[in-house]
MDTraj code that builds the backbone (N, CA, C; nanometers):
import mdtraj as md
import numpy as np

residues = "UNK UNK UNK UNK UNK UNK UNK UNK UNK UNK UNK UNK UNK UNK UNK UNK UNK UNK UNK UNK UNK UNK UNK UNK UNK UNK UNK UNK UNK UNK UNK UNK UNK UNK UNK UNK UNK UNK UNK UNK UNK UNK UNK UNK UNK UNK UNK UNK UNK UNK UNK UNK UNK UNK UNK UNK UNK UNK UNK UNK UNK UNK UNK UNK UNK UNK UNK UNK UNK UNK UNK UNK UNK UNK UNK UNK UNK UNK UNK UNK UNK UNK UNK UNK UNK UNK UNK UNK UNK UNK UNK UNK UNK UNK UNK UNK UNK UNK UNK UNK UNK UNK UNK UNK UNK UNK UNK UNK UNK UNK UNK UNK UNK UNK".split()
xyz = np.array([
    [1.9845, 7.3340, -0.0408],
    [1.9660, 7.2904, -0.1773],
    [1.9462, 7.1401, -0.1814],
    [2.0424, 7.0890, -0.0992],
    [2.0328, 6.9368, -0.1199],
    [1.8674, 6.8929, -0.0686],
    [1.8192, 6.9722, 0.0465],
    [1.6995, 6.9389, 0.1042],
    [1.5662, 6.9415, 0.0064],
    [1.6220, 7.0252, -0.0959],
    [1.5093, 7.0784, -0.1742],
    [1.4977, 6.9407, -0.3061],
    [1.5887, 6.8783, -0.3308],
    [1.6268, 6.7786, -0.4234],
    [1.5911, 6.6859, -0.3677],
    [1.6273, 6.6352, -0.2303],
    [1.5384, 6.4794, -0.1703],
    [1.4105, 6.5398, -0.1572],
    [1.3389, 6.6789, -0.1749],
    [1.1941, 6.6393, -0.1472],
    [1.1304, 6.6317, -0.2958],
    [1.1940, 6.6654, -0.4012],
    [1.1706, 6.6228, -0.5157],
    [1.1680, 6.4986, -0.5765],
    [1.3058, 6.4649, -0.5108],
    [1.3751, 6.3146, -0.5625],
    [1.2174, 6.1652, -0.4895],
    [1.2190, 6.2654, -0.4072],
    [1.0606, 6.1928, -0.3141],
    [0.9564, 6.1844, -0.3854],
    [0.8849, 6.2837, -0.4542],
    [0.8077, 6.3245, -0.4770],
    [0.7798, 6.2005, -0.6346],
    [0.8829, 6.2445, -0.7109],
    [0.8903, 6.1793, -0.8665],
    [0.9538, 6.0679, -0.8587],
    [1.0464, 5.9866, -0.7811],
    [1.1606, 5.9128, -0.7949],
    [1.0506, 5.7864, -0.7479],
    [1.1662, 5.6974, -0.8147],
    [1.1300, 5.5801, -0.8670],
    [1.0633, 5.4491, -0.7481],
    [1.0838, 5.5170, -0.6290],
    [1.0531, 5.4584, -0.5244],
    [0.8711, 5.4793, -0.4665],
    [0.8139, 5.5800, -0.4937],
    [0.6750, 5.6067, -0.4532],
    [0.6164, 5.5312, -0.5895],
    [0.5004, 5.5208, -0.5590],
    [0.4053, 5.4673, -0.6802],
    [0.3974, 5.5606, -0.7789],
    [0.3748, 5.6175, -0.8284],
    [0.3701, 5.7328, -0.9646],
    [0.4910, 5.7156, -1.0463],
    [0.6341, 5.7424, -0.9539],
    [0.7217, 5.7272, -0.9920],
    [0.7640, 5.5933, -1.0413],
    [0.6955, 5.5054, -0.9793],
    [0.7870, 5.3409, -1.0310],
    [0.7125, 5.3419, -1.1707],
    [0.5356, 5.3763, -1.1445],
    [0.4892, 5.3526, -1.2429],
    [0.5371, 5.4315, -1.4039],
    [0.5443, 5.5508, -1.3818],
    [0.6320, 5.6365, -1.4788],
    [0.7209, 5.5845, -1.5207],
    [0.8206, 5.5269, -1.4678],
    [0.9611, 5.4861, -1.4549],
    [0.9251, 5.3462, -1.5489],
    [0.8268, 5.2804, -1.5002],
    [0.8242, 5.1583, -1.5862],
    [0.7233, 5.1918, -1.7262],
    [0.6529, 5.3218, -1.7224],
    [0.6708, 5.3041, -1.8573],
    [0.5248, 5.4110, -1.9023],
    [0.4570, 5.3847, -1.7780],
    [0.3017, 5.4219, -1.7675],
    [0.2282, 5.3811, -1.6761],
    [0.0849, 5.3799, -1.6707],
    [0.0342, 5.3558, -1.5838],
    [-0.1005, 5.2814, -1.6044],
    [-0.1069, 5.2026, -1.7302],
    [-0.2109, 5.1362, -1.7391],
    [-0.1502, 5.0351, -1.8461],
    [-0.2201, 4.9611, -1.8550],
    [-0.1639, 4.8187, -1.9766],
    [-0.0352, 4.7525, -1.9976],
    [0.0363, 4.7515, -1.8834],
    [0.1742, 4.7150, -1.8998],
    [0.1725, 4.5687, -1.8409],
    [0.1093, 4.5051, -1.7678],
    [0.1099, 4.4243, -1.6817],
    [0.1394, 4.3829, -1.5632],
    [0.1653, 4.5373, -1.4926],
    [0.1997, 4.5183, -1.3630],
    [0.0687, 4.5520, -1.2799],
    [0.0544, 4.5538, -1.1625],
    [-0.0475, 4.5352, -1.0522],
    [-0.1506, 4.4166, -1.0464],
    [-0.1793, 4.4548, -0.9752],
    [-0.3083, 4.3646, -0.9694],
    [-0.4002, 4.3128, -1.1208],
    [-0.4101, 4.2185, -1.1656],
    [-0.5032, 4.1883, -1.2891],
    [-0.7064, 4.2539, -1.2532],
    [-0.7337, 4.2736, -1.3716],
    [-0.8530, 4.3227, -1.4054],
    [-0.9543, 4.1797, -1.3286],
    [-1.0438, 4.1901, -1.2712],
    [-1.1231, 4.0831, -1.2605],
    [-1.1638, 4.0187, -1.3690],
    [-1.1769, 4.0096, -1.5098],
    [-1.2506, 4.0118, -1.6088],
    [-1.1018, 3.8623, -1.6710],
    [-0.9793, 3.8856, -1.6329],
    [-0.8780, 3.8317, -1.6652],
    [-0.8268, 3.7427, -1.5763],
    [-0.8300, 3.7443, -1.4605],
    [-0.8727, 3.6606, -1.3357],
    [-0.9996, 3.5462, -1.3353],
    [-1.0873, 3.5646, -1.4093],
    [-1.1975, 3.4998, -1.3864],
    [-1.1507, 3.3755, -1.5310],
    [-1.0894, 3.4752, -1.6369],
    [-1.0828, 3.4311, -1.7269],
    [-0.9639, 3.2737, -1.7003],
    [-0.8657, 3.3061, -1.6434],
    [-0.7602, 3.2582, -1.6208],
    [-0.7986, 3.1109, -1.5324],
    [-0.9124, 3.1579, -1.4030],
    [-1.0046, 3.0451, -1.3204],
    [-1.0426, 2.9585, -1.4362],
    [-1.1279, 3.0118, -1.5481],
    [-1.2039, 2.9078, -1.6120],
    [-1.1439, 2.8638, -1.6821],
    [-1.0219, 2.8902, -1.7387],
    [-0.9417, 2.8071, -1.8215],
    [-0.8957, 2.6913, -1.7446],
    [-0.8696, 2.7300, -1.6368],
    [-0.7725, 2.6046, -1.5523],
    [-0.9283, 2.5055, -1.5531],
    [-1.0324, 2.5832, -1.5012],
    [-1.1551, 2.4974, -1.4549],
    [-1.2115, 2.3549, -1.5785],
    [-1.1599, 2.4422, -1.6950],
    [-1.2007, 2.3750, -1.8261],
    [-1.1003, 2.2417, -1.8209],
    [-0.9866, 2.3028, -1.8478],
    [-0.8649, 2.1827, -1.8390],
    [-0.8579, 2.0660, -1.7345],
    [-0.9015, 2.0892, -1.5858],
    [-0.9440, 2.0166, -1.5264],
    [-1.0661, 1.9194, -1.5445],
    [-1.1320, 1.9667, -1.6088],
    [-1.2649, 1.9176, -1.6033],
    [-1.2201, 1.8012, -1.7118],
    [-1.1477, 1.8150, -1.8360],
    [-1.1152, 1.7724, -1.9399],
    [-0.9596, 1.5881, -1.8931],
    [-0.8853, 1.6870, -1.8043],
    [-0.8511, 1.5631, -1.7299],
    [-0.9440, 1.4731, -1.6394],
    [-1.0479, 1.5354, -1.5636],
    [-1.1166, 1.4087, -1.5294],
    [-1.1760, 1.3592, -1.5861],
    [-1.2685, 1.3956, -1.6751],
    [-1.3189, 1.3134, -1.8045],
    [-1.1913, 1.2116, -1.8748],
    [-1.1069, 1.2519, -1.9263],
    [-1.0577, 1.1663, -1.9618],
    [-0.9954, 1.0573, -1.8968],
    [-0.9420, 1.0610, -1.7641],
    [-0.9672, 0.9780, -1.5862],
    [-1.0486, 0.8963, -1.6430],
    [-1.1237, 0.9501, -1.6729],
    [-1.2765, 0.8784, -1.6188],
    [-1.3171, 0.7372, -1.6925],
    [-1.2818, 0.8233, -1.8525],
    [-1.2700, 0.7037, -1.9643],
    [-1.1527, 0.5843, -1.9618],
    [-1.0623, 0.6516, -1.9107],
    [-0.9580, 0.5414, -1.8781],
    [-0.9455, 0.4442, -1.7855],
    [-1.0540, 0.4770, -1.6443],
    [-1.1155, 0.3892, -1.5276],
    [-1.2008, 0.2780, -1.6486],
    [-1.2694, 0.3513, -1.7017],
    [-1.3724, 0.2640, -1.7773],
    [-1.3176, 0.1320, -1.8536],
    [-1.1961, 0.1386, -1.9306],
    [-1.1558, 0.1025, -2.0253],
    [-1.0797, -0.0336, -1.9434],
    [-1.0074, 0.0267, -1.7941],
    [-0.9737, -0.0352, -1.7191],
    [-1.0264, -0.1539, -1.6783],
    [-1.1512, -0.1205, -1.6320],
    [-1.2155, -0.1899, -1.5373],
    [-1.3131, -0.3099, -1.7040],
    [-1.3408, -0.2517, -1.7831],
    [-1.3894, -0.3707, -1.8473],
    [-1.2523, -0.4469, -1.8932],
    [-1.1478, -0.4729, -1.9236],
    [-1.0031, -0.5179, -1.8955],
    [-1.0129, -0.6427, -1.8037],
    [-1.0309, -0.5499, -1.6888],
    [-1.0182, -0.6803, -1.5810],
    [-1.1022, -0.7640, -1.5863],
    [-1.2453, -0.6870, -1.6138],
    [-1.4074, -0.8292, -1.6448],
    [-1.3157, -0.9153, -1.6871],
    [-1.3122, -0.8786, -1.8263],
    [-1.2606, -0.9658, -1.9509],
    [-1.1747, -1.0841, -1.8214],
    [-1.0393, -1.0255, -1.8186],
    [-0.9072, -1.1379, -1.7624],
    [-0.9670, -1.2114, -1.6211],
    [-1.0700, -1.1718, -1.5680],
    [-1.1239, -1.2222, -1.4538],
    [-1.1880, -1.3500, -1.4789],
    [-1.3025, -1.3195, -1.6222],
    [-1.4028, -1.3991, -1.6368],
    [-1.2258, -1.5778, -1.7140],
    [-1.1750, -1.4778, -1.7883],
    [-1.0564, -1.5615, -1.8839],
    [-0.9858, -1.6405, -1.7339],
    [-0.9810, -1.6184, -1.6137],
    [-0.9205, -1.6698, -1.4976],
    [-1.0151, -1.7797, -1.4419],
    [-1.1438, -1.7229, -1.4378],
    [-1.2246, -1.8360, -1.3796],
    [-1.2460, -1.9674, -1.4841],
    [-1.2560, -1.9565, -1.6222],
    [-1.2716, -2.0341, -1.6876],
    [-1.1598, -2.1386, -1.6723],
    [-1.0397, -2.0628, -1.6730],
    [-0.9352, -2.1657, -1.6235],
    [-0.9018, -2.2310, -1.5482],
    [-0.9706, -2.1773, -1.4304],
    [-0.9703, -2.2426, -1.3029],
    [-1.0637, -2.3737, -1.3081],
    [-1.1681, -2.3811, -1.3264],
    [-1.2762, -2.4298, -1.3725],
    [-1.2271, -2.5732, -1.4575],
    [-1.1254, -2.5302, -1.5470],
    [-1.0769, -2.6402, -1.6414],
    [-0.9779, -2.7031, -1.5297],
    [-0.9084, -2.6537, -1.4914],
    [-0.7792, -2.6988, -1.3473],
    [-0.8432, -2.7883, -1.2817],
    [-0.9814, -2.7314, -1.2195],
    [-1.0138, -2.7883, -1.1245],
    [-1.0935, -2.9406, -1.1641],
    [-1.1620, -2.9657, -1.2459],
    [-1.1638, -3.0618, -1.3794],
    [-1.0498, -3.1480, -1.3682],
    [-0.9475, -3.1146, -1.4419],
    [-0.8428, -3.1857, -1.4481],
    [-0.8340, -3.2474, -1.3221],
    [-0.7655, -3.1616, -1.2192],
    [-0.8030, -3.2269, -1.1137],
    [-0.8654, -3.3334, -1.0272],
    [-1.0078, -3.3041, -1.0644],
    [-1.0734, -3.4276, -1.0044],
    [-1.0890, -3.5353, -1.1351],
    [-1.0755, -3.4875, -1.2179],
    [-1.0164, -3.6612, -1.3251],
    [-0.9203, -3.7177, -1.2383],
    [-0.7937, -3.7017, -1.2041],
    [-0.6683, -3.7597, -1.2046],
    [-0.6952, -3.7985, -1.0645],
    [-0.7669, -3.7600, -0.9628],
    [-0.7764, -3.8373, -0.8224],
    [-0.9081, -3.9360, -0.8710],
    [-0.9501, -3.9111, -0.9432],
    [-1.1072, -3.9963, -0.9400],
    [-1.0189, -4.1907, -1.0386],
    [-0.9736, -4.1113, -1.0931],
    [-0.9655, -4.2712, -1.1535],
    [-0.7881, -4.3141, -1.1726],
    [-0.7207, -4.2124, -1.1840],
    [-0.5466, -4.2629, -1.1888],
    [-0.5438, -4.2511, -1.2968],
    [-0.4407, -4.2940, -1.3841],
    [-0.3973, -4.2707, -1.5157],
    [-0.4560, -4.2567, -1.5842],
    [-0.5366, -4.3356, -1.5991],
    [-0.6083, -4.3903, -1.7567],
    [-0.7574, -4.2583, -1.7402],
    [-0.7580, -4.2138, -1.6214],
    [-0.8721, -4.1229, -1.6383],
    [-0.7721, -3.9967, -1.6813],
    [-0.6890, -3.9735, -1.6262],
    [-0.6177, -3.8647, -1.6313],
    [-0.5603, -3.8364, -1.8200],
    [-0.5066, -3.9353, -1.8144],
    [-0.5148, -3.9504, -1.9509],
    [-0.6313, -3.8638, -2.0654],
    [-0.7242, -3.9437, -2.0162],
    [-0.8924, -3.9122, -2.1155],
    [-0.8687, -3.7944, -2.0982],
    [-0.8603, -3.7139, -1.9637],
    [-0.8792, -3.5629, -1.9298],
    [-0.7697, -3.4932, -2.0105],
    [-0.6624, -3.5386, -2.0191],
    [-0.5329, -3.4633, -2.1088],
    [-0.5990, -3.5038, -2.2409],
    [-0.5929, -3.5589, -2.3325],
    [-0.6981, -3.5890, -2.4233],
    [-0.8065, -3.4812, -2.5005],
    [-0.8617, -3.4620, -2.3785],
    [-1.0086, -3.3889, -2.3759],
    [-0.9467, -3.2376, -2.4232],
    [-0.8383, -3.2334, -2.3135],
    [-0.7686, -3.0766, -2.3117],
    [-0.6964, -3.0498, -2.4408],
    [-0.6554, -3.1323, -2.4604],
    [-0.5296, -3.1160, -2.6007],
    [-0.6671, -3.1230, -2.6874],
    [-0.7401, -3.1615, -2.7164],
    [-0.8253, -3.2155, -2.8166],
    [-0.9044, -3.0066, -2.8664],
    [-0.9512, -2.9884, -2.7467],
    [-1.0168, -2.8578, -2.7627],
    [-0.9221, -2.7453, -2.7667],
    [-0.8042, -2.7684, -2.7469],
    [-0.6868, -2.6991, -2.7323],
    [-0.6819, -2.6360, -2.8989],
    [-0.6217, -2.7520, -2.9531],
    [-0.6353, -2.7982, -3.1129],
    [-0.7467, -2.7311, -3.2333],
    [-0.8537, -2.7386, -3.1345],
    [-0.9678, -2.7232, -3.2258],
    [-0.9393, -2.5715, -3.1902],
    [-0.9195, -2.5159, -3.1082],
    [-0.9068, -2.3480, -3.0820],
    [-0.8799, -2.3206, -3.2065],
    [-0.7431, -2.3201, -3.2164],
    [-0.5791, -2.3427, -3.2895],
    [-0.6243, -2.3294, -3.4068],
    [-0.6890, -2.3996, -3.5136],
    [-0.7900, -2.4208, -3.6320],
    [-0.8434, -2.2927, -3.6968],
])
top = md.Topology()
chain = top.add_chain()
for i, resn in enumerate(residues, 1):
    res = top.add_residue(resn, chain, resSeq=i)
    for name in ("N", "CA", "C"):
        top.add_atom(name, md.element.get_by_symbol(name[0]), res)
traj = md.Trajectory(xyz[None], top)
């Protein structure tokens, strides 16, 4: 008797495929096995979209970046430019040139300021 019950218990029980599937509920639309290709593909192009959407926006933010630095690069050389100015005032003549050059600087400084 008992022999006749494990080949049943085999047959329907929850361990073979039919049975788990039964057991969980049915055998189609539940969400177990393998996905449909159609939902798989779907799932690829979503990620594919979202990706695509972060590098674009990457992309704009490199952009935004990099004219940033123009800007503070070109704002660096100009200063340098004025430094280096100053500079050769104050070895070229000593005070009284150095002077004119502080002068010059405060003067356009001022007029910014305005």
């Amino acid at each position: 008797m008992s022999a006749v019950s494990t080949v049943e218990k085999r047959k329907c029980g929850p361990t073979t495929g039919r049975g788990l599937m039964k057991a969980l509920g049915g055998s189609k639309g539940l969400g177990y096995g393998p996905k449909p290709p159609g939902k798989r593909n779907s799932q690829l192009h979503k990620e594919l979209e979202e990706t695509r959407a972060e590098l674009e926006e990457s992309r704009t933010d490199k952009e935004a970046y990099k004219s940033t630095v123009d800007a503070l690069t070109d704002q660096l050389k100009e200063q340098a430019a004025q430094i280096a100015k100053l500079m050769a005032f104050m070895q070229a003549g000593g005070s009284s040139v150095a002077q004119e050059g502080n002068q010059e600087l405060d003067d356009s400084n001022n007029s910014g300021e305005k």
